[in-house]
C-alpha positions in Angstrom: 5.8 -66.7 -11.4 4.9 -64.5 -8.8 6.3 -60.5 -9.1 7.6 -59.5 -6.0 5.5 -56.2 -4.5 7.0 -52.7 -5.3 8.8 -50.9 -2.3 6.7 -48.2 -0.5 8.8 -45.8 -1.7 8.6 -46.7 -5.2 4.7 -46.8 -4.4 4.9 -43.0 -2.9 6.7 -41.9 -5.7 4.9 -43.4 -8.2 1.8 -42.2 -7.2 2.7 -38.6 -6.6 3.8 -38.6 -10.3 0.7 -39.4 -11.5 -0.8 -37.0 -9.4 1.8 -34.1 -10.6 1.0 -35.6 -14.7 -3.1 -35.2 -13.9 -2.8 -32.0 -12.5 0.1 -30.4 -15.0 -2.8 -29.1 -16.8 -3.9 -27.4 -13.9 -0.4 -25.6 -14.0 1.4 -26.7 -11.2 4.9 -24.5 -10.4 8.1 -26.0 -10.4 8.6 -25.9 -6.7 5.5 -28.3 -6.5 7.5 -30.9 -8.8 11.0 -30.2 -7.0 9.1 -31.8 -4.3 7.8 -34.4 -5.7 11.1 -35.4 -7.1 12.9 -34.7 -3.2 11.0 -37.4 -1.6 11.7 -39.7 -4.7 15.1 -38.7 -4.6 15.4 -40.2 -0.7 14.8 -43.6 -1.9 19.1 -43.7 -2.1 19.4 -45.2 -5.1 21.2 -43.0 -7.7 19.1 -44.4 -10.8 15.9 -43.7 -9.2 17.0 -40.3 -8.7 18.2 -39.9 -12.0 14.7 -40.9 -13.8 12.8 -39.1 -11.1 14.8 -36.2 -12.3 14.7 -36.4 -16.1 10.6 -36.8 -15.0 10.8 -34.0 -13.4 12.4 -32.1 -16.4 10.1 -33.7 -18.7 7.0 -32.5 -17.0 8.5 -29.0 -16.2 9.6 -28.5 -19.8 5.9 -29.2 -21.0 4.6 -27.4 -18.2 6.5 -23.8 -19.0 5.6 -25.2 -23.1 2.3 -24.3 -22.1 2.1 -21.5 -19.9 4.1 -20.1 -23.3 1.9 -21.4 -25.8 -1.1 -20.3 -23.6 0.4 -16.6 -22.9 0.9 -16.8 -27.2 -2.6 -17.8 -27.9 -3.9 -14.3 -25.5 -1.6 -12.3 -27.5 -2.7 -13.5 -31.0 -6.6 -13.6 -29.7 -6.1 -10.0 -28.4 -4.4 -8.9 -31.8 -7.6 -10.3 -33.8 -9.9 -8.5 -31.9 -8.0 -4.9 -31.8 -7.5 -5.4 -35.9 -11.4 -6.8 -36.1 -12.3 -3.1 -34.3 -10.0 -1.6 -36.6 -7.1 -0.6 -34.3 -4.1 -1.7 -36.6 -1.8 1.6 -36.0 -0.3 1.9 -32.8 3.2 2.1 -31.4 2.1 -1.9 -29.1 -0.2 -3.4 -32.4 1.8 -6.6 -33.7 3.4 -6.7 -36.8 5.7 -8.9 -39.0 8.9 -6.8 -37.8 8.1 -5.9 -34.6 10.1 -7.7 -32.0 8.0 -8.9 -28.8 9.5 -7.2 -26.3 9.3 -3.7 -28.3 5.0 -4.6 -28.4 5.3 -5.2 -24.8 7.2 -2.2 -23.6 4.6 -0.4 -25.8 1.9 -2.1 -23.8 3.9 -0.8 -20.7 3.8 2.6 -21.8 0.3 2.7 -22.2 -0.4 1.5 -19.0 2.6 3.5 -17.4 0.3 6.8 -19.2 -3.3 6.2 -17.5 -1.2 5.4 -14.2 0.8 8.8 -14.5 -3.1 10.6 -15.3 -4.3 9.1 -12.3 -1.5 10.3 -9.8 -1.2 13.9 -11.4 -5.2 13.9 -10.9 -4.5 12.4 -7.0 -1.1 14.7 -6.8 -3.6 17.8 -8.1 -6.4 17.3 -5.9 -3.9 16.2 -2.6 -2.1 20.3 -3.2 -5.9 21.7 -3.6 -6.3 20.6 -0.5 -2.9 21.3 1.0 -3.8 24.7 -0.2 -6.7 25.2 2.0 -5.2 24.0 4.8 -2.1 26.1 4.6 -4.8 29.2 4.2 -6.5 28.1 7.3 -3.0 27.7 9.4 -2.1 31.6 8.3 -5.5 32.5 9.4 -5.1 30.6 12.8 -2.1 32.2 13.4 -3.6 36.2 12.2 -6.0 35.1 14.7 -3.3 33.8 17.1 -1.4 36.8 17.1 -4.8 38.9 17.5 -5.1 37.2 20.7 -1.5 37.8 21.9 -2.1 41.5 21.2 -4.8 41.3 22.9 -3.3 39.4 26.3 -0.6 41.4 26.3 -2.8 44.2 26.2 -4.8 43.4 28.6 -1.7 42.6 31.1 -0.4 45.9 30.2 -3.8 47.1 32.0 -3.5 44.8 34.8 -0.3 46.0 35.5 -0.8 49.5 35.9 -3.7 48.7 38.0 -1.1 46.6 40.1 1.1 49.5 39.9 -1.7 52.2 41.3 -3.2 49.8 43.6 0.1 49.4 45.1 0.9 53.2 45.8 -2.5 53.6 47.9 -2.0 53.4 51.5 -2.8 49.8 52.2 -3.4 51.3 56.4 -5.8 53.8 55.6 -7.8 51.6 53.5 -8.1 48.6 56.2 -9.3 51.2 58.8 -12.0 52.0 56.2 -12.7 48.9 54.8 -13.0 47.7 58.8 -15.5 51.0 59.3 -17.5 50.3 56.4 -18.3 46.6 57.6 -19.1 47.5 61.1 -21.5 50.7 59.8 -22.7 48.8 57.6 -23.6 45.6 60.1 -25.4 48.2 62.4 -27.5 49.8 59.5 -29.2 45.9 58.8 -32.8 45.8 60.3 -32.9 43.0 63.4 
């Protein structure tokens, strides 16, 4: 007997599982298998939906099982080497009673310490310069206010000139001013 040919969905689905197994060692996230199990899920039948979902579980479960058991295996390769180069005492260095997270808020700490050098070292050298700077604005505005001495000196002049200028007789000097240009136009050689 014959078996009848599996439904395209059924094919689809099928398919993108053993895509999602093959690659689960290349650490695919959970949204990629929520996917996977959405267009299964369309098919409308509940038991479908059901397996596609305790799948999905399945994968995911193994999938975070070894992200963990990877993330374990860099902690206890790192610990080897630090006790191989003799670093065994140390607020972040494993030991039988230390709980994780304490080692890895030590780790934080340390980190959080060269990160706190480097902006007091930025921080140091950003007010070294904000120091020459504010030495060169006062000595723009000594020089500024040099200049605006010496404007308003200089106007002070102008206006006494003005002031002088202004009490000559302006009649007598055009009658001269006319004389001189006309003795002046006779005196040129042809």
């Amino acid at each position: 007997m014959k078996k009848a040919p599996d439904s395209k969905r059924w094919t689809h689905f099928h398919s993108a599982l053993q895509l999602a197994i093959s690659r689960s060692a290349h650490k695919w996230t959970r949204v990629l298998t929520t996917k996977i199990s959405r267009s299964a899920s369309r098919s409308g039948a509940r038991k479908s939906h059901m397996v596609a979902e305790g799948i999905f579980n399945t994968v995911s479960r193994h999938m975070e099982d070894q992200i963990h058991y990877q993330h374990l295996h860099a902690v206890v390769s790192e610990a080897r080497a630090r006790k191989q180069r003799g670093e065994i005492h140390g607020k972040d260095v494993w030991r039988e009673n230390l709980a994780p997270h304490a080692a890895v808020r030590a780790r934080t700490v340390r980190v959080m310490e060269s990160e706190i050098e480097r902006l007091r070292a930025e921080l140091q050298a950003l007010e070294g310069d904000n120091a020459t700077l504010y030495a060169q604005c006062e000595d723009n505005d000594e020089k500024q206010r040099v200049a605006d001495a010496k404007t308003v000196e200089l106007l002070d002049i102008l206006d006494d000139v003005y002031a002088k200028w202004s009490q000559l007789p302006q009649d007598e000097i055009g009658v001269w001013a006319l004389e001189s240009a006309e003795n002046v136009g006779f005196a040129q050689p042809p």
